[in-house]
N, CA and C atoms as a LAMMPS dump frame, in Angstrom:
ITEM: TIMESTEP
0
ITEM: NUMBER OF ATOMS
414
ITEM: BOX BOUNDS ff ff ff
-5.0000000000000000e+02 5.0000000000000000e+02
-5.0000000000000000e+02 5.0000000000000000e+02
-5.0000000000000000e+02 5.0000000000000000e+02
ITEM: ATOMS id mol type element x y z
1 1 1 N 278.689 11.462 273.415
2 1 2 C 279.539 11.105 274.543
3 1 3 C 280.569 10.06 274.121
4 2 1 N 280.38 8.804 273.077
5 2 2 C 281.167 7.999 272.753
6 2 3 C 282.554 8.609 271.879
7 3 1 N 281.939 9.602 271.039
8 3 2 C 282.869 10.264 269.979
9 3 3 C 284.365 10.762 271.617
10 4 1 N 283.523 11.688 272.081
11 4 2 C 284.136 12.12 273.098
12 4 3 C 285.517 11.35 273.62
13 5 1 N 284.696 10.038 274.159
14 5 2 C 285.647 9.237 274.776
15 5 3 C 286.828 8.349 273.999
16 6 1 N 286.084 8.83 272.687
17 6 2 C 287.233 7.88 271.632
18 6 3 C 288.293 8.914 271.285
19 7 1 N 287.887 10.119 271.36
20 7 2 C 288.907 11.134 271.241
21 7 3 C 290.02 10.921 272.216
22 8 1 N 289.525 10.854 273.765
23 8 2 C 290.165 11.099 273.861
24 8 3 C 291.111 9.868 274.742
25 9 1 N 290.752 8.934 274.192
26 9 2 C 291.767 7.162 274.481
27 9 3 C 292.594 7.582 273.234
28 10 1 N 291.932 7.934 271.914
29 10 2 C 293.407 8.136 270.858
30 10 3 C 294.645 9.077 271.318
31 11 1 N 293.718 10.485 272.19
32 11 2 C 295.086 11.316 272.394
33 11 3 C 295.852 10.473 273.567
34 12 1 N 295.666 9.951 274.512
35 12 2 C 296.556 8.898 275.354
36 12 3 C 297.256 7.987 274.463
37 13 1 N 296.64 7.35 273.933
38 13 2 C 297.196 6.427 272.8
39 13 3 C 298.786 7.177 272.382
40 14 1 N 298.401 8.022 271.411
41 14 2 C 299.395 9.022 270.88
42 14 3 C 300.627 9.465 271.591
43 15 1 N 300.312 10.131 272.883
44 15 2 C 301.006 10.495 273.789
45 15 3 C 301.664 9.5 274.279
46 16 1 N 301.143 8.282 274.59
47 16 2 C 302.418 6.992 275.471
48 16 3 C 302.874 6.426 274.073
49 17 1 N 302.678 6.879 272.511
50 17 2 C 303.277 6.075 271.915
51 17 3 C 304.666 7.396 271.686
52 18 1 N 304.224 8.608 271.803
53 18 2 C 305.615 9.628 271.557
54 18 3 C 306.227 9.457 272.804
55 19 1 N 305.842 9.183 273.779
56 19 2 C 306.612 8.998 274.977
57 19 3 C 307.343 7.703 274.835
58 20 1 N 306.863 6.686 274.379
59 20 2 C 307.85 5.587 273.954
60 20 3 C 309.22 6.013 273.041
61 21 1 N 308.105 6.275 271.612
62 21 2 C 309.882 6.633 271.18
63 21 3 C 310.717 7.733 271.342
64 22 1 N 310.247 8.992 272.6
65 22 2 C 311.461 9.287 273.06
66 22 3 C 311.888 8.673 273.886
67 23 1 N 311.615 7.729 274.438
68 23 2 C 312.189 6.975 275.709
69 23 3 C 313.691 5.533 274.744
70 24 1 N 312.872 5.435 273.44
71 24 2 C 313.936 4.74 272.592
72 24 3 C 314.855 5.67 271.842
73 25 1 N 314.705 6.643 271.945
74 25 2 C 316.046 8.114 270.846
75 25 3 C 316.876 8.192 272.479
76 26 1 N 316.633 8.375 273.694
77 26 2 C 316.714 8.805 274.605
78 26 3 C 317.978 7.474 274.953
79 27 1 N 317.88 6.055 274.893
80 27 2 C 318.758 4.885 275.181
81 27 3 C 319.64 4.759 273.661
82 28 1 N 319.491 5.29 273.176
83 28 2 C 320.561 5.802 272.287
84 28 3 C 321.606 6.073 272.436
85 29 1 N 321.52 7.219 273.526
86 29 2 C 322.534 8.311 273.736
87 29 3 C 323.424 7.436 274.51
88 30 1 N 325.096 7.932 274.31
89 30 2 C 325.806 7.455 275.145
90 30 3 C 325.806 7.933 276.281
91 31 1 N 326.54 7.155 277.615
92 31 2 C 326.306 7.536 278.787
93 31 3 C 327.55 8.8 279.141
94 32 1 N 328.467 9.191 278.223
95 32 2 C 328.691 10.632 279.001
96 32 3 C 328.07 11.71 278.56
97 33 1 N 327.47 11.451 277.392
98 33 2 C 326.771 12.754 277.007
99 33 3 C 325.357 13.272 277.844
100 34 1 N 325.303 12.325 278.923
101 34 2 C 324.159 12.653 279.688
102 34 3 C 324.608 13.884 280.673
103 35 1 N 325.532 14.184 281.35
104 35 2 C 326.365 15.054 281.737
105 35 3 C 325.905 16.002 281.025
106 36 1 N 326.31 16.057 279.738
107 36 2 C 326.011 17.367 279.28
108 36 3 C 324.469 17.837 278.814
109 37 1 N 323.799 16.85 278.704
110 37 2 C 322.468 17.228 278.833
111 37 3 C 321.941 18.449 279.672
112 38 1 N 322.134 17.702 281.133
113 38 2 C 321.685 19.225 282.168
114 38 3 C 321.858 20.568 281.799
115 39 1 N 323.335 20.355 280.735
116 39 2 C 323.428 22.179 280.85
117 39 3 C 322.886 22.444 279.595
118 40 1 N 322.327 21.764 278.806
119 40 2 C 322.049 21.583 277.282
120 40 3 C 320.642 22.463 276.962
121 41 1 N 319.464 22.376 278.037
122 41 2 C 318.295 23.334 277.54
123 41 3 C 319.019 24.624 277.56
124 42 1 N 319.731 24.832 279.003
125 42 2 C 319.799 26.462 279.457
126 42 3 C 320.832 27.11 278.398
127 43 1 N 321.811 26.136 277.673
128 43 2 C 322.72 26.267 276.447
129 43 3 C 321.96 27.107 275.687
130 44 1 N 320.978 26.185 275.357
131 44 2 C 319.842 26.454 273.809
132 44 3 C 318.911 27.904 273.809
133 45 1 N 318.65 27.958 275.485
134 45 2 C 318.089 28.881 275.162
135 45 3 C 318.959 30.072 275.592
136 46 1 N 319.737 30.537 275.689
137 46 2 C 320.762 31.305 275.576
138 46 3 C 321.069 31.543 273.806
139 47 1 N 321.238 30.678 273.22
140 47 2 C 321.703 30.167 271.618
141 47 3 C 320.228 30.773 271.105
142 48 1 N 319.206 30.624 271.45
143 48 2 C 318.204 31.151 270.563
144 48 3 C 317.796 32.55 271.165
145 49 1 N 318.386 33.188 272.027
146 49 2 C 318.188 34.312 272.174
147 49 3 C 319.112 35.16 271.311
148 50 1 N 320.77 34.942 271.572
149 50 2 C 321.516 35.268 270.344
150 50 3 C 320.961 35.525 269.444
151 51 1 N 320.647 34.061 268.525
152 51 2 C 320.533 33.781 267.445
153 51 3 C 319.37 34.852 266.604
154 52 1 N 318.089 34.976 267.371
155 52 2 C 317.05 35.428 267.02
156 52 3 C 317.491 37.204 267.233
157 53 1 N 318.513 37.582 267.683
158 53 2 C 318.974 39.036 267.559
159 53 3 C 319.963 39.257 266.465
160 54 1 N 320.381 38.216 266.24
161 54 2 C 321.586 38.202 264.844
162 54 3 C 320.784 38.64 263.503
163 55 1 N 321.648 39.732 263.228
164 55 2 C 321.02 40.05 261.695
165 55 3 C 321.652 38.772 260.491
166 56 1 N 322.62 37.717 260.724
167 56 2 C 322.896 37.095 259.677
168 56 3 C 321.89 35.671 259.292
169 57 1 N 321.252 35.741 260.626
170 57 2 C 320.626 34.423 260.781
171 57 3 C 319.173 35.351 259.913
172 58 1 N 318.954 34.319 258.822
173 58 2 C 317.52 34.334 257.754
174 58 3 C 315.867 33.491 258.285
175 59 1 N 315.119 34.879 258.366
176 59 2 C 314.344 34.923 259.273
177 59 3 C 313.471 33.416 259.068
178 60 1 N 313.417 32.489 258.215
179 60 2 C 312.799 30.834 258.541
180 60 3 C 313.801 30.133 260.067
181 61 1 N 314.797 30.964 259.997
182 61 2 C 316.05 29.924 260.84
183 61 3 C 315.584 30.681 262.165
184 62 1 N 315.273 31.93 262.244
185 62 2 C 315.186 32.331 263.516
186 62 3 C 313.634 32.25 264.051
187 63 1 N 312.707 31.624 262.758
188 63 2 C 311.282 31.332 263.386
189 63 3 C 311.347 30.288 263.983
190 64 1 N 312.156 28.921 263.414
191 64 2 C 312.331 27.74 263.546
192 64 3 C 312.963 28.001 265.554
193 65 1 N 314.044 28.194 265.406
194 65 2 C 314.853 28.658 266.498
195 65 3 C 313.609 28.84 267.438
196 66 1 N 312.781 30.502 266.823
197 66 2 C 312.001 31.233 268.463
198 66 3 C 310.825 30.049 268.719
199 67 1 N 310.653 29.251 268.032
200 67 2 C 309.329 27.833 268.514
201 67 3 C 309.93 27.066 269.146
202 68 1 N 311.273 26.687 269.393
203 68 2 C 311.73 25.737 270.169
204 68 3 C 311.835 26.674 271.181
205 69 1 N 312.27 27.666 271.205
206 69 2 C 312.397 28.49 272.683
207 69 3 C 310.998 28.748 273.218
208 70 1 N 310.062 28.857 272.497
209 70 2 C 308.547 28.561 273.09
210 70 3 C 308.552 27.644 273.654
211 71 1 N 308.61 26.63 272.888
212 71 2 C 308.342 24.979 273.234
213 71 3 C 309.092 24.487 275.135
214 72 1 N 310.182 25.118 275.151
215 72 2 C 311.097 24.945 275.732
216 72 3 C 310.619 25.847 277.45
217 73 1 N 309.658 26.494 276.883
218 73 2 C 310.009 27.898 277.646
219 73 3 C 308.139 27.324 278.196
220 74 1 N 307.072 26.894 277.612
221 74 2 C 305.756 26.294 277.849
222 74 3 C 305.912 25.396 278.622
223 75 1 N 304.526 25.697 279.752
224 75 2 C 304.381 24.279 280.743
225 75 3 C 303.665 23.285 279.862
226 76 1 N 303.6 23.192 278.697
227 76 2 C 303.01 21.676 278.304
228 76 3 C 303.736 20.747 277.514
229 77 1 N 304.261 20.008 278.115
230 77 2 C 305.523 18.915 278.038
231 77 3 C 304.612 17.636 277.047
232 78 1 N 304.901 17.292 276.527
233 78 2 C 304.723 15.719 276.032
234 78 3 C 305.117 14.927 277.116
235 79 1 N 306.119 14.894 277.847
236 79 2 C 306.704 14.343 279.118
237 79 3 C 306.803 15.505 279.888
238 80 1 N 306.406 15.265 281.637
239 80 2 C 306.307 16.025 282.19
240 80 3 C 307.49 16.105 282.803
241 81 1 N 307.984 17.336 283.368
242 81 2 C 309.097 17.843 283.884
243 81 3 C 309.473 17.239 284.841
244 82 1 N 309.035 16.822 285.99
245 82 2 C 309.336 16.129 286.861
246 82 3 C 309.835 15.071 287.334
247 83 1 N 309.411 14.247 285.847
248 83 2 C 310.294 12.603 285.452
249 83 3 C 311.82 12.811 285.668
250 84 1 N 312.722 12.333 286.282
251 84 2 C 313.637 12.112 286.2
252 84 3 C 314.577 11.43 285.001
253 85 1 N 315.27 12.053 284.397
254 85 2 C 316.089 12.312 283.095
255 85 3 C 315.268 12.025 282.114
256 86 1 N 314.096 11.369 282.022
257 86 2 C 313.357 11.494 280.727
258 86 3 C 312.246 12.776 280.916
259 87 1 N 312.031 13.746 281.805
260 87 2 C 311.455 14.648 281.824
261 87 3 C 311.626 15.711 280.862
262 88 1 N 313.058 16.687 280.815
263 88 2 C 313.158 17.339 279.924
264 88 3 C 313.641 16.956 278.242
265 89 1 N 313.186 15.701 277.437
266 89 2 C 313.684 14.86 276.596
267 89 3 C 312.963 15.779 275.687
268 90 1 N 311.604 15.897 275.661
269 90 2 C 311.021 16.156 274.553
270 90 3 C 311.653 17.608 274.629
271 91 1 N 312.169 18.261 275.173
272 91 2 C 312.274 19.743 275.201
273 91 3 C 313.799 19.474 274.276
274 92 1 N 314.286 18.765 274.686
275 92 2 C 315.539 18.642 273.932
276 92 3 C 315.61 18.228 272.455
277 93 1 N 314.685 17.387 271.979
278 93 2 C 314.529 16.748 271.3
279 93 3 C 313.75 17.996 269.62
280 94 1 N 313.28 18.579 270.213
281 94 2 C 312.677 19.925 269.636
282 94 3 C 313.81 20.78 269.297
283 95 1 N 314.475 21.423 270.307
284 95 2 C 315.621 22.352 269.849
285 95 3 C 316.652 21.891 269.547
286 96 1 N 316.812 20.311 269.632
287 96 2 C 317.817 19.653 268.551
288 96 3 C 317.75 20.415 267.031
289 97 1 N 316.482 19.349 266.746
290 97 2 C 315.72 19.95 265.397
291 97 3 C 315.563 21.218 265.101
292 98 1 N 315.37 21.623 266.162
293 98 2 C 315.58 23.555 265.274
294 98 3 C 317.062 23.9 265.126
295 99 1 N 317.835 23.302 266.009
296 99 2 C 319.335 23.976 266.075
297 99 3 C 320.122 23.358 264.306
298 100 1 N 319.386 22.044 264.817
299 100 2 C 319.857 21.102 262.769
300 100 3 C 319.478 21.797 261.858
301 101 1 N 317.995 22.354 262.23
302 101 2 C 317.911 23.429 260.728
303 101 3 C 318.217 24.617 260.455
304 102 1 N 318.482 25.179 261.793
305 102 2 C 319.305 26.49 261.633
306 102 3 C 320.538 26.105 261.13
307 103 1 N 321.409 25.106 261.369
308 103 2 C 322.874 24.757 261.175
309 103 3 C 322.792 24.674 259.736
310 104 1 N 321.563 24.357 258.926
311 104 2 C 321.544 24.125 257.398
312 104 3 C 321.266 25.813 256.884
313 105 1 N 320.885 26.555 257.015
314 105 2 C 320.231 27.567 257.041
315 105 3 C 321.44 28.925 257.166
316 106 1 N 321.877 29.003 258.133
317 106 2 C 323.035 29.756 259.083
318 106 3 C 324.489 29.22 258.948
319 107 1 N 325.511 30.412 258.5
320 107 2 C 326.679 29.703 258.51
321 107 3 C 327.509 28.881 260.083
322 108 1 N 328.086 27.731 260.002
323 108 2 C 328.262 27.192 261.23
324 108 3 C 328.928 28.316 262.224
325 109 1 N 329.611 29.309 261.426
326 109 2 C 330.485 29.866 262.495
327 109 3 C 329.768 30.672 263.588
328 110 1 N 328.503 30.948 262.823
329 110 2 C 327.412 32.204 263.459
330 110 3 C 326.572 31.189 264.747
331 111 1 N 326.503 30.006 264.413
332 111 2 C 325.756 29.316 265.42
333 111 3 C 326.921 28.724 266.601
334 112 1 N 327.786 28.436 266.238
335 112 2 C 329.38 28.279 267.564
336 112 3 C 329.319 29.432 267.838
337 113 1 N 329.105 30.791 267.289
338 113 2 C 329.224 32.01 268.408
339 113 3 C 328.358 32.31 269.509
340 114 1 N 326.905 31.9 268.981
341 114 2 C 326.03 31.781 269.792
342 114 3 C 325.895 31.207 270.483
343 115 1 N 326.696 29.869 270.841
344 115 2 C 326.462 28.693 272.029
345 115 3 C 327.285 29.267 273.07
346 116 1 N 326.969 28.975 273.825
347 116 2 C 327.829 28.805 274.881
348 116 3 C 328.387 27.985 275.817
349 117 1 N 327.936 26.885 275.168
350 117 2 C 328.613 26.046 276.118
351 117 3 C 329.474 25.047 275.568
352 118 1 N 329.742 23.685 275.889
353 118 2 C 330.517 23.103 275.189
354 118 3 C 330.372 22.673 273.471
355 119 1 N 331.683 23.262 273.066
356 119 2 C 331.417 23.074 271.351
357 119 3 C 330.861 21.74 271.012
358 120 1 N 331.852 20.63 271.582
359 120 2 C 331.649 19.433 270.979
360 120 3 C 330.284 19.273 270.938
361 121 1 N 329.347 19.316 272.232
362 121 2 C 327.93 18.847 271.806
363 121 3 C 327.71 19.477 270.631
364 122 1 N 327.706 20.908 270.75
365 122 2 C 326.784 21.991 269.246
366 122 3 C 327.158 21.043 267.735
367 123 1 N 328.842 20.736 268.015
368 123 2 C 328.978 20.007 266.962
369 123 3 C 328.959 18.625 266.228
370 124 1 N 328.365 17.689 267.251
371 124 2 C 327.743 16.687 267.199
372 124 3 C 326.499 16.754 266.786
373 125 1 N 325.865 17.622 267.482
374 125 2 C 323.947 17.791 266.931
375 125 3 C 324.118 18.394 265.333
376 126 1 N 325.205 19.018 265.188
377 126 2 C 324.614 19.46 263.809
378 126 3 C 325.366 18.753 262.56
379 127 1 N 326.087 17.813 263.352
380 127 2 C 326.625 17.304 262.294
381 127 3 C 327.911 17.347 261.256
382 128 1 N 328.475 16.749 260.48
383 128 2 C 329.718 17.208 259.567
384 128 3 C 328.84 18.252 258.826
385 129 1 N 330.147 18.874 258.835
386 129 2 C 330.472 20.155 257.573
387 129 3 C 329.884 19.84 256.39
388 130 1 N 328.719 20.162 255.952
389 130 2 C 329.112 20.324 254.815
390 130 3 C 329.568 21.038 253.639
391 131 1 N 329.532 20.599 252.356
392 131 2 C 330.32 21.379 251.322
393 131 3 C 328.867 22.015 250.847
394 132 1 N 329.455 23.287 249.86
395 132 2 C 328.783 23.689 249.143
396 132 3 C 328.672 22.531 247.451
397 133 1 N 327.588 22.569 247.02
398 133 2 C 327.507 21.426 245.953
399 133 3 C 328.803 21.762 244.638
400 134 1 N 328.753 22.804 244.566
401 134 2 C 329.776 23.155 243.444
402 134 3 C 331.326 22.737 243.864
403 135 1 N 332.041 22.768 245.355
404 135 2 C 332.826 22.277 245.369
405 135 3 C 333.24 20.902 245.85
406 136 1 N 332.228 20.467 245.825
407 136 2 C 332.324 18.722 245.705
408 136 3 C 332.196 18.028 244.407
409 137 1 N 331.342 18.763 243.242
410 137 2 C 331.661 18.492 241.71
411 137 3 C 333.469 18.706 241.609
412 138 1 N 334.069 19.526 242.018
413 138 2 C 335.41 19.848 241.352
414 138 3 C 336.447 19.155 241.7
């Protein structure tokens, strides 16, 4: 019974400590990009439905991709839905990370076709361009 109960004060433990630091990635953000948040899950998962039908996208990028659309798409939140603006964080916070590694993975142009909504966010989350290594030696 003790094992039990130590289990499960660590998983609380765990949980208000990931709920902390999304609550610190989360005061990060500037205050207009919260605006675009709202439309930002229904973006993504639109983008990983695309994406995961695209023959150019290489099937690690579109596994990565279809788990955040799980994740996204499951009632079991790290933060529950109902919280007001920190509710859907962890959902965001997931298909960030899949959209960053598809963006490494997938040429950028194939993942701007797939969004639909405003570029600038897509192109903020994934970051500058980069080069291929050979033409930054030259």
């Amino acid at each position: 019974m003790r094992d039990w109960l130590i289990g499960i004060g660590i998983a609380i433990l765990v949980l208000i400590a990931s709920w902390g630091l999304l609550l610190l990635l989360a005061k990060r953000l500037s205050p207009g990009i919260l605006r675009d948040l709202a439309a930002f899950i229904p973006d993504c998962v639109t983008t990983v439905r695309r994406l995961r039908k695209d023959p150019r996208v290489p099937r690690r990028a579109k596994i990565a991709v279809l788990l955040a659309g799980v994740w996204v798409a499951s009632p079991i939140d790290l933060i529950p839905e109902f919280l007001p603006v920190i509710g859907p964080l962890d959902d965001i916070v997931v298909v960030a990370l899949a959209l960053r590694y598809a963006g490494r993975q997938v040429p950028r142009e194939v993942i701007m076709a797939a969004w639909p909504g405003e570029p600038r966010l897509l192109e903020r989350l994934l970051g500058p361009v980069r080069l291929p290594e050979a033409d930054v030696a030259e």
